[in-house]
Structures are given as C-alpha cells and as structure tokens.
N, C-alpha and C positions, 0 to 999 in steps of 0.2 A: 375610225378614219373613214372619210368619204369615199364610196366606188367612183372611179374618174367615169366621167359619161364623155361619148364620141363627139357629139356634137355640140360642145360648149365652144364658145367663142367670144372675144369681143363683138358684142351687141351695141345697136344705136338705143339711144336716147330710153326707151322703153325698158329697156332690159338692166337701167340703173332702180333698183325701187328704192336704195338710200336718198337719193334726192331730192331736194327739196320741193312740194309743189311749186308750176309753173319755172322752174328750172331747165335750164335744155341741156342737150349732151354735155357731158366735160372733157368729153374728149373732140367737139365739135363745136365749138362755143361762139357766140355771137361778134360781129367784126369789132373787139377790143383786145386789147394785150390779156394771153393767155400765156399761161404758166404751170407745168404737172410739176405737184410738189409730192414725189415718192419717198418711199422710205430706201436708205441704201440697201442694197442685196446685200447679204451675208454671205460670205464665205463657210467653207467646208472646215469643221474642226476637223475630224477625220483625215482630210488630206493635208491637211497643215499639220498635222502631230503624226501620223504615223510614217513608217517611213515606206517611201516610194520607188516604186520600180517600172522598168519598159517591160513588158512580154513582148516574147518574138511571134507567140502561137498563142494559140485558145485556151489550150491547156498546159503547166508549168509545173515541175515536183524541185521541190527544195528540201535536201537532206538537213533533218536535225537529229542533234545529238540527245540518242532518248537511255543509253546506261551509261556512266561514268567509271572510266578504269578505277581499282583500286592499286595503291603500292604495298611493299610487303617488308620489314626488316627480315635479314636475314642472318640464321643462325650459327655462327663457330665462322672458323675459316672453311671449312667443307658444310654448310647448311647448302639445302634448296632451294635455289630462286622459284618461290611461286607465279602463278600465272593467273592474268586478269582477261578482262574484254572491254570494249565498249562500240556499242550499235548505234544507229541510229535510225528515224523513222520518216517519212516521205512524207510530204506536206504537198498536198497537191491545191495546187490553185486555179481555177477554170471558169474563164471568162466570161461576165452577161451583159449584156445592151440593157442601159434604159434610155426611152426615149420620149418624146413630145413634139406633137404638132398644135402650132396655134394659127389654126385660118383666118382672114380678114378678108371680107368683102373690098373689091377695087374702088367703089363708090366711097368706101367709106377709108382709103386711105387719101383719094385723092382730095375728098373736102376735110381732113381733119389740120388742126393749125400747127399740128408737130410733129418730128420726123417719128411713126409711133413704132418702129420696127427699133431703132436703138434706145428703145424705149423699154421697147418689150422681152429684149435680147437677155439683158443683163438677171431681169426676172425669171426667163428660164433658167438661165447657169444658176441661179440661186435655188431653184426648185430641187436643182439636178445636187445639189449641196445638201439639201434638207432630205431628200433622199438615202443618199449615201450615208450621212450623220446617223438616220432614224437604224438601218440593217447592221451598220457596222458597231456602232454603241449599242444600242438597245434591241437587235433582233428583229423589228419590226419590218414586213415586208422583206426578210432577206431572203436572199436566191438562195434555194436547198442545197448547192452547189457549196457554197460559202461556209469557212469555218467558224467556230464560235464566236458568239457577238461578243463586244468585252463586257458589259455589266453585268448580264447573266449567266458570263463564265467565270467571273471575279466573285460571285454572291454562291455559286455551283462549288467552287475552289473553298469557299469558308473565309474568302478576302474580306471581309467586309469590318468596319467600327461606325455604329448608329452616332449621329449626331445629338450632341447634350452627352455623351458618357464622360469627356474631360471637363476640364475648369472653363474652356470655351472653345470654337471651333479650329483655331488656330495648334490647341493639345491633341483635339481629336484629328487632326491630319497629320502631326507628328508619330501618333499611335499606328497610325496605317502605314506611314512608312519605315515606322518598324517595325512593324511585324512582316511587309513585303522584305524588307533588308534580312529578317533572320531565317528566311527562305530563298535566300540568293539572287533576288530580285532587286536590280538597281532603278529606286523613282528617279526620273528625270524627266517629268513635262505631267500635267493637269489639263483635266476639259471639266467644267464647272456650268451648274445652270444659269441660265442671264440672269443678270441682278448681282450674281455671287462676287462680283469684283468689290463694291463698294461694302459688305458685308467685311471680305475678307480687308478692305483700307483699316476697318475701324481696329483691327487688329495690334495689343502691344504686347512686346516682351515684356520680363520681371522687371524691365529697365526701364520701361517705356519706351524703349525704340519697335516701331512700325517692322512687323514680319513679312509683311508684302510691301514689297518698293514697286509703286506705283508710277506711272507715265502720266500728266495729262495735257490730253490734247488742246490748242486753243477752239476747235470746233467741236464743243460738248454736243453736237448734234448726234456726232458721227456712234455708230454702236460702238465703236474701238477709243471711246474718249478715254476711258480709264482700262488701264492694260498694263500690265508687269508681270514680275514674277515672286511666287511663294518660295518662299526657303531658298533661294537663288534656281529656280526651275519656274520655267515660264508655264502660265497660266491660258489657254482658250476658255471663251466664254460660250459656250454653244448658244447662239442667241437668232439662229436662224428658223425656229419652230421647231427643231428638231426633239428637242430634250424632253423629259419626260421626269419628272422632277417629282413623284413618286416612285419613280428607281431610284432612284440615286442624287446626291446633291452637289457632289465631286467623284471623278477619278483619279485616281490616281497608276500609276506604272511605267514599264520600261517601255517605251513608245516604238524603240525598233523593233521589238520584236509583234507588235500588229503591222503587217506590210498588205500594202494598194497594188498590185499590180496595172499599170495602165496599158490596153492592148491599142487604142484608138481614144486619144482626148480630142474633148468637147469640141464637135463642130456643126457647122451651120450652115441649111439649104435651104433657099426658096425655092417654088412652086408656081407655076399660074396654068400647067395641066396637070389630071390628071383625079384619081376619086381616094374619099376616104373612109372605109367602110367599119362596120361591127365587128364585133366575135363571130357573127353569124355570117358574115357575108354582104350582107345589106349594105346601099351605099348610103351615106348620112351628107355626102357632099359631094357635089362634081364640080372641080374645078372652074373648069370652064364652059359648061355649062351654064351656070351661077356666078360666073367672074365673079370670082374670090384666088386671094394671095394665100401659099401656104407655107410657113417657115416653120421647118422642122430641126429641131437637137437632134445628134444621138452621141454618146457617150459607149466605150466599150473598157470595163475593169473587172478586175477578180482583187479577192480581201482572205487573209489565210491571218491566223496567229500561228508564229514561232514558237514553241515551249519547250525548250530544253530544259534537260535536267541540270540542277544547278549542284556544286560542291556542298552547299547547306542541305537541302533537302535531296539527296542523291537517291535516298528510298520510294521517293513517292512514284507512283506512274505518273504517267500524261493526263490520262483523268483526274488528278488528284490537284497538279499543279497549276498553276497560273501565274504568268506574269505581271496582272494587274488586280488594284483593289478598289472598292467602293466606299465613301459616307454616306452611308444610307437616310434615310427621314426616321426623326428621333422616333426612339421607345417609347410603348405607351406605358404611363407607371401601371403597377398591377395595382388590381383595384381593392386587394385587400392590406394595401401600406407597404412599405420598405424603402431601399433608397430612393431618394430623387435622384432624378438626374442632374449631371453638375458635381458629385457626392463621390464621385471615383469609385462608383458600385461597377461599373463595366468597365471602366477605362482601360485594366491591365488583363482583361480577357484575350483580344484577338493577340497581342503580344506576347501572352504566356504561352498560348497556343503554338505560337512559332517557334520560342524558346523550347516547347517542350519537344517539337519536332525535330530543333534543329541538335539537341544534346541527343537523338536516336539517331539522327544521320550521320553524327560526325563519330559515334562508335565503330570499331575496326573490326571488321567479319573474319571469322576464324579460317585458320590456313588448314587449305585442303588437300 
C-alpha cells in the first residue's frame, strides 16, 4: 500500500498526466456545460455488519463470558450437590482517530464550475470506509490497540473451507456454516469480495430454486444493484477497495459479536488559517500564506471481538475459539494426482473437525 505523502492535493490542469493532450483541466473546463461523473462512494461493510456502540470514554472493558458452569445429577436422596463456576474475561476497547486533510487552493475553487467540496466530501467518508473495512477484516493498518481482525482470527481459529472442496460454492458455504454451528457459533450476515453477488445469483438448489434471493435495482449503475441475502442472511459486498480477495472469498459469522465502538462520528472542518506540516515538523503548507482552503475529517472508534465460550465447545480457551469463518482461494491440486476439487475430497473436513470437538465438549467432567 502506498505511504500517504503531506502535500498531495488537488492540483490544476498539470498534475492530471491521464489527460488527453491539448485537454485542460477537468475540473476547470472551458465555458460549456460540464459535468463530474464519479463513481458512487461505498459504504463500510464493517459498520453495516457489525454491531454498534456509543463510548462514553477512550477506553471501554466489556465482560465476556470465558468458563461455562457445569450441572451435576445428584446421587440418592442424601447425595452431594456438587459445585461449579463460571468467569469471565475483559475486553477492552480503546479508542483511535483517523483522520484526513484535503487542501485546495482559493484560486482554484473560485474558477472551478462545481461546488468541488460536496464533491470531495463524500470521497473522504469513503476513504475513512475503506479504512475501517482493510483493520477490521483483514488486519491491515490496524491500531495495536485493536483486537483481532476477523479473517485472520477465523484462519488462526482453524475456521476456514477452501473454495472448489463441495459440488459448488453454494455447498461450500453451507460446510462453513456447519462447522461454525457445531461450535456454538450462530452465522447470521456475510461480507463477500465485489463481484461475488452475481457469482453467488448463478446459484441453484437440487430443485433448481436460486439460494440467493436477489434484489435488483432499476439503476445497474449503482454498486448495490444486485444485493440480497444467502440462506436467508443478508450478504455485504465489500466493493470499496477494501478486500483483499487472496484472504478470503467470503465471511461468514455471528456479526454481534465483532462490535465498533464509536467515541466521535465522521465530522467535518474547513480551514482558510493556519499550517500543515510533516512527521518532522516541516511545514508543507501555510494556509494563508498560500491562500488555500483546508477541509479536514476526523473520525474517533475502537473495534474489539466478543468470544465467549459457547455450550458446544465449552473446552476450548479464547485463543482457540472464534466466532467467525472464512472461504478461503481454492486448493492447489497436489502435483503428484489425487482428488480434484469438486470430488468431496475436503468437503467434510472442517465439519468433522467440529463434530469431533463438539462430541469432547458435550462429555460430562467427573464429580469432585
């Protein structure tokens, strides 16, 4: 990923090198009807699927439940009632700022032919989207503060079924949600790579009825034209840059339990003093000096997973467990022959796996 530099900015005419020769700015165009045709901003999978909270403060603990009582039958009319416990573990949540400034020269807002600040507005919140999406899925950039990302705590967990192990990808999302269900984990919501909706339409049952009930929109422009849900659990498309589509191809899990804390949402300052400098110190811009406009974001959240212990896998620790799983990017066949994929040579791995965990968790510990 690119290091952000200090002093990018909207630039005139010069600083487009996609442009055609003898073209002039596009964003300052010659006296005829002009028109910016952008792409819409994407929304945050991340804050659309997981669930949401206010913080009062910077920092936040939330008890979860990390041992599960056990019960005891008891023996004659005079037996012993035995005796259990159950603890639980602090989740602490602690808040970080991201932020952005986009400066614009005053020359260069007063000649352009459109309002370019509500132009430019929606483009940061999307930024600040594709942000969020990259630390909180995929670990990328995230604040050390922050708890485990989901896909690399879903693949760490042993959550995972490669895509191509069933008859098609429609088996292999059913495989993952059972194997998440035989560890006491309820799927209920998807974030999926862009593309993956139309993939998942082509989808039928043994019946030939469609496993994704699809919406479509009458503006196929829009990224949200085709939109529903898998197995009656609605689907996000991360289609904002975010995805990273050698991690993972789908998620799947119980989405309350990834929570957002929001200390300060998205808001928005202009500037026309003042400097904005380096890591170092240096200033790279003086306001008003240089009459230039500066509108700055900033955003303030914290991101924690929940993991309780569940009644299925009540043995596991906290390191062992996870609420959510991944379809991973298919297996490569091994190169000296065996199944193909498609051949149900993996299909009923990650699934026994759970079965096999879930017949040692539901055994009864000896009375002491």
């Amino acid at each position: 990923m690119a290091t952000p530099v200090y002093d990018a900015a909207v630039a005139r005419g010069t600083g487009y090198t996609a442009l055609p020769s003898g073209q002039g700015d596009i964003l300052v165009p010659e006296p005829i009807a002009a028109e910016i045709i952008a792409e819409a901003p994407k929304s945050s999978a991340a804050l659309t699927l997981c669930r949401r909270t206010t913080l009062s403060s910077k920092t936040e603990r939330l008890p979860v439940l990390d041992v599960m009582p056990y019960a005891y039958w008891v023996g004659g009319d005079t037996g012993l009632k035995q005796t259990s416990n159950a603890a639980w573990k602090g989740v602490v949540m602690i808040v970080e700022e991201l932020a952005v400034i986009i400066p614009i020269a005053q020359a260069y807002l007063d000649d352009a032919a459109v309002p370019l600040w509500s132009q430019i507005q929606p483009l940061m919140t999307q930024a600040a989207g594709q942000l969020i999406d990259q630390a909180v899925l995929f670990g990328v950039n995230k604040p050390s503060t922050w708890g485990q990302a989901i896909v690399p705590g879903a693949v760490a967990a042993g959550n995972t079924v490669a895509d191509g192990a069933g008859a098609d990808f429609g088996q292999d999302v059913a495989s993952l949600g059972e194997a998440m269900a035989l560890t006491g984990y309820t799927v209920n919501g998807f974030a999926g790579r862009p593309g993956l909706n139309w993939r998942l339409a082509g989808l039928r049952s043994a019946q030939g009825i469609p496993i994704y009930t699809s919406v479509m929109d009458a503006d196929m422009s829009s990224s949200d034209a085709l939109h529903g849900g898998l197995y009656g659990f609605p689907v996000a498309m991360v289609d904002n840059g975010a995805w990273d589509p050698d991690e993972a191809q789908l998620v799947a899990g119980d989405w309350t339990k990834a929570i957002i804390g929001i200390r300060q949402d998205i808001s928005f300052k202009l500037f026309t003093e003042g400097v904005v400098s380096d890591d170092s110190g240096a200033v790279v811009l003086n306001l008003m000096q240089q009459d230039s406009v500066a509108m700055r974001m900033v955003m303030r959240l914290a991101y924690a997973v929940a993991n309780p212990v569940t009644a299925i896998a009540r043995d596991k620790s906290i390191t062992q467990r996870f609420p959510f799983g991944v379809i991973t990017e298919p297996e490569e066949e091994p190169s000296g022959g065996g199944a193909a994929k498609g051949e149900g040579a993996h299909q009923a791995s990650a699934p026994q796996a759970a079965r096999t965990t879930a017949a040692k968790s539901t055994a009864q510990p000896k009375d002491t």
